[in-house]
N, C-alpha and C positions, 0 to 999 in steps of 0.2 A: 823079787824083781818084777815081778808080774803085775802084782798091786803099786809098787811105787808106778811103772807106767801109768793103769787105770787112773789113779788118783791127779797126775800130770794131764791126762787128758780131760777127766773131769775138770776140772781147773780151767784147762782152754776154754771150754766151752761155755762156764759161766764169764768167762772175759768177755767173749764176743756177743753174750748177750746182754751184757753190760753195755758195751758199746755200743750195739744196735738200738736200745733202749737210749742212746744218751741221744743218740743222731735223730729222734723223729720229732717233727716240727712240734714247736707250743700251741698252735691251735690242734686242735680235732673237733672233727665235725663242721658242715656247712652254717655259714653265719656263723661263726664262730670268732670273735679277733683277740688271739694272743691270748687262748686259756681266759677270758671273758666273756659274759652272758653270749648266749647266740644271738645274731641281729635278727628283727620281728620281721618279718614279710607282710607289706601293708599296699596298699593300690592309694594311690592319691589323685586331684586332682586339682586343677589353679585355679584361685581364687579372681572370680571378673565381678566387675562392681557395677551397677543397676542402679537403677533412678528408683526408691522408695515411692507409693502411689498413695497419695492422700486421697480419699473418699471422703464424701458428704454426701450424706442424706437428709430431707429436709422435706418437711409437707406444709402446701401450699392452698389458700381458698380463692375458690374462682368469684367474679362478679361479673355481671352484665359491662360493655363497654357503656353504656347509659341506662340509668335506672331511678326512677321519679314513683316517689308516690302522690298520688291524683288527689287533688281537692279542689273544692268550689271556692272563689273567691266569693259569691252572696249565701245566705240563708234563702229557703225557701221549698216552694213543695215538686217533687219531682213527676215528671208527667211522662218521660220517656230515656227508657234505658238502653243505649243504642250499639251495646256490645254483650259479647258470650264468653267467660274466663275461657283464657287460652289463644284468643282469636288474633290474628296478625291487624293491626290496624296504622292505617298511613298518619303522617306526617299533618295534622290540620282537620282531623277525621272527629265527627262528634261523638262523644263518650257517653254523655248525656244530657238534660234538660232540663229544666226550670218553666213553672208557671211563667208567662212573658207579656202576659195583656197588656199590662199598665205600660211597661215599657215599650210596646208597639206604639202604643196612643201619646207616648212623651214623643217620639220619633217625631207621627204625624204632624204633631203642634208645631215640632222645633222647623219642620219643615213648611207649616205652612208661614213661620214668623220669617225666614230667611224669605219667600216667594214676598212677602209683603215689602219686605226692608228694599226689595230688588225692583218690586216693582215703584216704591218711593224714591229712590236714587236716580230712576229711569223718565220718570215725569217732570224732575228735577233739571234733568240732562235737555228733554225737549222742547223748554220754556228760554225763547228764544228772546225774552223784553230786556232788557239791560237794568239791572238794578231789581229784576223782579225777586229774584234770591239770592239770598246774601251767601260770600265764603261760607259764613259757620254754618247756615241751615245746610249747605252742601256738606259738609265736615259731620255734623253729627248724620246725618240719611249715612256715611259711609262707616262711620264707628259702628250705627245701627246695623246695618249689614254686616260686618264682621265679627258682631257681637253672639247677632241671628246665626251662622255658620257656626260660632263654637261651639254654642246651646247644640245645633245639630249632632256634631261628632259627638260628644257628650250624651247625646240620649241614644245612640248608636252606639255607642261602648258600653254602656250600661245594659241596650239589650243584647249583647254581643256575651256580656257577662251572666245572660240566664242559660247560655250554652257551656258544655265542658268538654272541651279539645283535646287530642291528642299532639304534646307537644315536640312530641317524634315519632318515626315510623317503631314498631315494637311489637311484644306479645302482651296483650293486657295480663293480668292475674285473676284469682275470686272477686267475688265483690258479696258485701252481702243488703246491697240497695236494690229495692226496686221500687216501679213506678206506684206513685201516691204518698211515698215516704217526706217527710219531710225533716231535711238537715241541714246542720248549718257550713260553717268554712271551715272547723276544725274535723269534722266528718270525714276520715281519709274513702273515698269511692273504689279505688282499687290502684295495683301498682302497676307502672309500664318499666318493660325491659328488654332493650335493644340486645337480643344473645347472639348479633350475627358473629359478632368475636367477643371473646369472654376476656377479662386482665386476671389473671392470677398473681399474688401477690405471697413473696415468700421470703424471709430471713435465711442466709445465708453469713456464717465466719468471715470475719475480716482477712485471715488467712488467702483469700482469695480475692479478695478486692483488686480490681484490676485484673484478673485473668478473663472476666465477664465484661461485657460490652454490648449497649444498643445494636441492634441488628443480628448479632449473634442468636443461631440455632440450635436448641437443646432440644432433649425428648424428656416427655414428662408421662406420668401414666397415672389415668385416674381410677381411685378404688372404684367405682361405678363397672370399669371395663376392664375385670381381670386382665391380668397378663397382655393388655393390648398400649401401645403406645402412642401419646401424639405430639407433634411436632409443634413447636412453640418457639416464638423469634421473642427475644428481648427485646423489652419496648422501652423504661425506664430504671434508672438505678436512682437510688437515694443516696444525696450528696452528702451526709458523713455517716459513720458509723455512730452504733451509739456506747455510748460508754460501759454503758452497764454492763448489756449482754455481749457488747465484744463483734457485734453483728450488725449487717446491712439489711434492707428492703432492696430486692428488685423485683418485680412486673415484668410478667413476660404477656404476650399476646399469643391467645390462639385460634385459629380461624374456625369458626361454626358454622360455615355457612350449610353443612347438614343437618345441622340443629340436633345435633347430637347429645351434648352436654348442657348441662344447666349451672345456672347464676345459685354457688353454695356449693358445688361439688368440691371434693378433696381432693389432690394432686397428689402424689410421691413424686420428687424430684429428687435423682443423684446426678454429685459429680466428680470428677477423678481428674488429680493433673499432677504432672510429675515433681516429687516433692525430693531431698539428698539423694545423694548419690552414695551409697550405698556396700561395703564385702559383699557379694552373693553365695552361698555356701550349699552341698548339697545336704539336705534334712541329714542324710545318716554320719554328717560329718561331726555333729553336735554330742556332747554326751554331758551329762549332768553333776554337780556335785556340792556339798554340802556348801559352797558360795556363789552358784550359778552353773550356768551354763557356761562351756568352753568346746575352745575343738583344740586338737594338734597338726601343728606344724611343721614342716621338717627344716631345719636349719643346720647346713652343713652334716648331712647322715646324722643329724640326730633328732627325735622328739622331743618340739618346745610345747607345751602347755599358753595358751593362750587365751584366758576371761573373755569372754563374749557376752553382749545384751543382744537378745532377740528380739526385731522389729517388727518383721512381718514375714506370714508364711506363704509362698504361692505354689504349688502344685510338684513337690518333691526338691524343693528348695527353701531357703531360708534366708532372708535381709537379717546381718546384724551390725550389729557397732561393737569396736576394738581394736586395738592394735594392729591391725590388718590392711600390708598394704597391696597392690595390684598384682599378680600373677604370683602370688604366695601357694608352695605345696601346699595342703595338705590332708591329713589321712583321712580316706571316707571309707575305708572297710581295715580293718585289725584293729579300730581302734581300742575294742575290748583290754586286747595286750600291751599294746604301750606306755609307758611311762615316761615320767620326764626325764631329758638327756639318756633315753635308751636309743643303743644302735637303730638303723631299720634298712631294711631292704623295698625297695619299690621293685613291686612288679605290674604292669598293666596292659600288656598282651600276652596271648598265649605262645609258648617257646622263647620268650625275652624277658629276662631277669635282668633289670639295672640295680645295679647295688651303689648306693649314697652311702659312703664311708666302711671300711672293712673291706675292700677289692682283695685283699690277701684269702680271707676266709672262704673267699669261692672256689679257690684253685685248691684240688684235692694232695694229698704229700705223693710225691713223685710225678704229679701231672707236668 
């Protein structure tokens, strides 16, 4: 009697632990939905979209705003060299000299035949008899005379021509003439170069054609002046591109009146201007795989996999292009764990758990 109780009670007991066994929820464990994987605990962040920044660099040669090199219109022998390479010389300033006798003594001539013709005009005029001088004797005394005045300018330009002028104010250059030498017109004397402003002259992509404009001010910096920069106004653009290189000319202007730089110096010129608009992503959001780069996304509590090209990287972020449109989650820490259409839990402050799909798996059985 004793044992058939024991054996009745044993019996209960495995009922009721049957039962309790049958009554405990299908999930167990947090993240957990319905006896399926746990959801991933990942921190995200929205996707905002940036303007991509095109840069150009590009190196530029300076020139004098005017710059001549010096020759003699005559042959002949030089008797005075009337400048020092380097020296500032005015506008009309003599350079140098020429033998000039002969043409002093042409001068003289021309001028004493003008005094003759003038004073034959003039005797002509105070012959008061009627009929004593005809029209034409009057008519050739005045040809004569203005014949005598061109001969003048004329031997006056020719010794005007054994001088060599400065045909603008400038820095002369070397020279390697001096006096006693004799050369002729193809002889260059030396150069002049106006550096009070320098043109620099640079190609630039048609990509930006029309972002650049006369008067516009850039910075430019010349290798001469480490790390130093100078302000330069756009003087002229070039009216088309050219085919080949796909690129323009413009000239920009810089002012020397320090006389700092020189006609030949090299420029670096960059420039930057906002180019697409852009996903912006944080760098850890990126992960790699044998067809690129991608990030994930969350889409309705779950990870999507999403192909990305990367365009450019700036300082703990990343420009790409793909299917990415504006305030899109997604994962920038767990993404180690993720996979595509796994659960995932967002967490992104401390003490506050949002869960994106799975809200069941957080409530613990009898909470």
């Amino acid at each position: 009697m004793l044992s058939r109780s024991f054996s009745l009670i044993c019996a209960g007991a495995v009922l009721c632990l049957s039962a309790c066994g049958a009554s405990e929820p299908a999930t167990s464990g947090q993240g957990r939905a319905f006896g399926g994987p746990p959801a991933i605990k990942v921190i995200v962040d929205t996707v905002e979209f940036a303007s991509d920044v095109d840069k150009f660099e590009t190196v530029g040669t300076a020139r004098a705003s005017a710059s001549a090199g010096i020759f003699s219109e005559v042959s002949g022998e030089v008797t005075a060299v009337s400048f020092t390479p380097g020296q500032r010389v005015r506008k009309g300033q003599t350079l140098l000299s020429f033998e000039d006798r002969s043409e002093q003594l042409d001068v003289k001539r021309a001028e004493v035949a003008v005094r003759d013709a003038e004073q034959l005009l003039d005797r002509y005029d105070r012959i008061d008899v009627p009929g004593a001088i005809s029209d034409s004797q009057i008519d050739v005394a005045k040809t004569a005379l203005e014949a005598a005045r061109i001969d003048l300018d004329l031997a006056k330009d020719r010794l005007m021509q054994r001088k060599v002028v400065a045909p603008f104010t400038g820095y002369v250059g070397l020279s390697t003439i001096d006096a006693g030498a004799r050369i002729g017109s193809q002889t260059e004397i030396t150069r002049l170069d106006d550096r009070s402003k320098l043109l620099v002259d640079f190609s630039v992509p048609e990509q930006i054609f029309g972002a650049l404009n006369p008067g516009d001010e850039i910075s430019i910096r010349p290798f001469a002046l480490a790390g130093e920069a100078v302000t330069a106004k756009i003087g002229y653009i070039d009216s088309g591109v050219d085919p080949v290189t796909r690129s323009f000319i413009v000239r920009a202007v810089v002012d020397n009146s320090e006389d700092r730089l020189r006609p030949g110096m090299s420029f670096r010129i960059e420039f930057s201007q906002d180019g697409e608009r852009l996903p912006q992503v944080p760098e850890a959001a990126i992960s790699y795989g044998g067809d690129g780069p991608y990030i994930w996304a969350v889409e309705d509590g779950k990870a999507v996999r999403k192909p990305v090209d990367v365009v450019s990287r700036r300082q703990g972020s990343v420009l790409v292009r793909g299917d990415i449109s504006e305030k899109t989650s997604i994962v920038t820490e767990g993404v180690q764990k993720v996979r595509e259409g796994s659960a995932v839990v967002v967490i992104n402050a401390p003490k506050e758990v949002i869960e994106i799909g799975a809200v069941d798996s957080l409530i613990s059985p009898g909470g």
